[in-house]
N, CA, C and O of each residue as an XYZ file, in Angstrom:
224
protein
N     -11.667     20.786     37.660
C     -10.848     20.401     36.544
C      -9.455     21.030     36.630
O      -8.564     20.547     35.931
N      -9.165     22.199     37.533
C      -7.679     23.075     37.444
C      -7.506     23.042     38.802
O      -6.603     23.776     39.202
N      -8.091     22.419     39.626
C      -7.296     22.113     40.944
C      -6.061     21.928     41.014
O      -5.268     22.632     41.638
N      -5.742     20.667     40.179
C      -4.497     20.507     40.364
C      -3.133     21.132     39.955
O      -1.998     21.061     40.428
N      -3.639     21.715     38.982
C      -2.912     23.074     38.313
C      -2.692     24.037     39.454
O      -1.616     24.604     39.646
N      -3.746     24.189     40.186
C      -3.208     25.615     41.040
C      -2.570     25.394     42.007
O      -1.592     25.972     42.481
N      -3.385     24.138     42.462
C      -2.143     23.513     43.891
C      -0.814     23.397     44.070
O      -0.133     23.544     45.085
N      -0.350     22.943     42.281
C       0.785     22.608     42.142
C       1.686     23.718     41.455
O       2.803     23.589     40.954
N       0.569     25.292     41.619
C       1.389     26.654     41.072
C       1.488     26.668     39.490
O       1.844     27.701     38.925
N       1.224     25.706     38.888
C       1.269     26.066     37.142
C       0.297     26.836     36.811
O       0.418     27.271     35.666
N      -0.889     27.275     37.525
C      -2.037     27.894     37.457
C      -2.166     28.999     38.639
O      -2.173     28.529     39.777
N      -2.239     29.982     38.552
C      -2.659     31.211     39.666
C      -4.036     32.055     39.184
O      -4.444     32.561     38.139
N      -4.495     31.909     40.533
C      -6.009     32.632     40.212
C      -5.837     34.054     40.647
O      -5.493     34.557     41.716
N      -6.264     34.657     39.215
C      -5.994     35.932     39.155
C      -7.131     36.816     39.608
O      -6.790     37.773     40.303
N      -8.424     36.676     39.345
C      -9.518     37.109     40.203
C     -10.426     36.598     41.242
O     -11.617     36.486     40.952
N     -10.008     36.268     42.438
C     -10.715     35.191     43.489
C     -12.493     35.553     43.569
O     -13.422     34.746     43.568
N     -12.537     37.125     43.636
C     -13.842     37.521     44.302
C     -14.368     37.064     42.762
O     -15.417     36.468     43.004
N     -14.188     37.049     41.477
C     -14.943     37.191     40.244
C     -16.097     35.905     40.347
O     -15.817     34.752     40.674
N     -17.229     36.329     40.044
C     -18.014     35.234     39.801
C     -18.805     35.543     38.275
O     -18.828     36.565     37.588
N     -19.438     34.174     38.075
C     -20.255     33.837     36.848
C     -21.750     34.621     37.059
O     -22.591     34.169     37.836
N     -21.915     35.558     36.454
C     -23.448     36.119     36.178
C     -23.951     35.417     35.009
O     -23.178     35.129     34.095
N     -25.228     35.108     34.962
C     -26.208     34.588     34.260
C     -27.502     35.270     34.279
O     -28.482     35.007     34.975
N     -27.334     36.274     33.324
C     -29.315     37.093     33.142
C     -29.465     36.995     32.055
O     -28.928     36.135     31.357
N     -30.283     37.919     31.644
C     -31.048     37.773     30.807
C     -30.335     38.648     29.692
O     -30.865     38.584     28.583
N     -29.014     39.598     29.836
C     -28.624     40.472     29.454
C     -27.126     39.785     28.840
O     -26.302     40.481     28.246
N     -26.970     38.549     29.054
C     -25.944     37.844     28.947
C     -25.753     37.022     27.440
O     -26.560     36.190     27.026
N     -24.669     37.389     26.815
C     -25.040     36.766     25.676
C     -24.329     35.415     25.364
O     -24.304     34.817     24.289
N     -23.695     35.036     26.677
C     -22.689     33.973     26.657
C     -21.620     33.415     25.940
O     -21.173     32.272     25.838
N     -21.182     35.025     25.246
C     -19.972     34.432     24.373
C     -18.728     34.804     25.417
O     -18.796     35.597     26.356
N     -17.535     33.993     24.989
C     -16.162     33.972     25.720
C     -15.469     34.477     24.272
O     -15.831     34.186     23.132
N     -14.129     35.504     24.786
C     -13.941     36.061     24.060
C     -12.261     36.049     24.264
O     -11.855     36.218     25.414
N     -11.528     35.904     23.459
C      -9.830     35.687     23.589
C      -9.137     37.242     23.315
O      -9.513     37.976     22.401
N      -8.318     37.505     24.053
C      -7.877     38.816     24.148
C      -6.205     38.130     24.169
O      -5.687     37.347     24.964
N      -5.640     38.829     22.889
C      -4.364     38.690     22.803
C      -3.614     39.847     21.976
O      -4.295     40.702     21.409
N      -2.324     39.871     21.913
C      -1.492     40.836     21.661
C      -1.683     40.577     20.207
O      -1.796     39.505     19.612
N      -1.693     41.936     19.723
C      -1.663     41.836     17.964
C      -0.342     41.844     17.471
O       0.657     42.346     17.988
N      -0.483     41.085     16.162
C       0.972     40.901     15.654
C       0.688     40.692     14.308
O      -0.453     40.508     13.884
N       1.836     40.719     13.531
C       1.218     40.895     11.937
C       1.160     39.091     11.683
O       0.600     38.740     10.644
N       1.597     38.225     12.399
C       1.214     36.760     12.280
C       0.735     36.590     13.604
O       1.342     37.197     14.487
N      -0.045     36.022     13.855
C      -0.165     34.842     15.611
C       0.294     33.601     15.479
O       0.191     32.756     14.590
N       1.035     33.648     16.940
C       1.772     32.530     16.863
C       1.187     31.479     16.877
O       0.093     31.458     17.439
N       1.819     30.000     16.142
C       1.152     28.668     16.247
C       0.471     28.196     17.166
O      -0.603     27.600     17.096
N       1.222     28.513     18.239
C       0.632     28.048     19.868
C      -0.914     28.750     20.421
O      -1.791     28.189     21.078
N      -0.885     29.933     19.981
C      -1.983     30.863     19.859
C      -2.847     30.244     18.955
O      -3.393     29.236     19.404
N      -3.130     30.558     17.802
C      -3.589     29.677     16.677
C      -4.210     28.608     17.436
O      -5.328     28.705     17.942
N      -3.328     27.405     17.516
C      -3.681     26.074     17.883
C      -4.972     26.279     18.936
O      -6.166     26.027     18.774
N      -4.151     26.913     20.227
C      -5.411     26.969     21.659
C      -6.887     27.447     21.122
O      -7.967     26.950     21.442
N      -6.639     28.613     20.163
C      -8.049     28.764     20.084
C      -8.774     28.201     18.880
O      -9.833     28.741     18.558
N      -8.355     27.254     18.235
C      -8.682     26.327     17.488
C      -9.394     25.742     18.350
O     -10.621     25.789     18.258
N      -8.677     24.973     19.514
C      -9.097     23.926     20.452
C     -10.462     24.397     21.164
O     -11.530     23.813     21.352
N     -10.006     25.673     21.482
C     -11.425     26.317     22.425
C     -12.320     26.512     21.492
O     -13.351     26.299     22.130
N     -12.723     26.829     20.179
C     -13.375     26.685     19.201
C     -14.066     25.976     19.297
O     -15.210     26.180     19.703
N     -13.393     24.403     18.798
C     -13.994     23.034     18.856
C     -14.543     22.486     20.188
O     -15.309     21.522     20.163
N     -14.292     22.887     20.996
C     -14.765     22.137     22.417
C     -15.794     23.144     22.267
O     -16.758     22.472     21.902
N     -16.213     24.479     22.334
C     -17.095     25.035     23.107
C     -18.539     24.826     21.634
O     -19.676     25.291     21.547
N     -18.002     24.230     21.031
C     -18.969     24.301     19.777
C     -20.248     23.938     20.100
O     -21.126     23.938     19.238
């Protein structure tokens, strides 16, 4: 799905060796790590609105 993103450099993979573990110890949540601010910006806001709704 981000092939083409990286090929074309709008996307850089920041951890190559990282892979997906799956045990039993895994609780499968994804978790958004961003800079605190006394508002978040719209754009912020919005994305994880989006990731919200898709991963629902």
């Amino acid at each position: 799905m981000v092939t083409p993103y990286i090929d074309s450099k709008e996307l850089e993979i920041l951890l190559p060796k990282w892979t997906v573990t799956h045990n039993e110890n895994s609780s499968g949540e994804i978790y958004a790590v961003y800079k605190s601010a006394q508002y978040l910006k719209p754009q912020i806001r919005a994305f994880l609105d989006y990731l919200a709704e898709q991963l629902q």
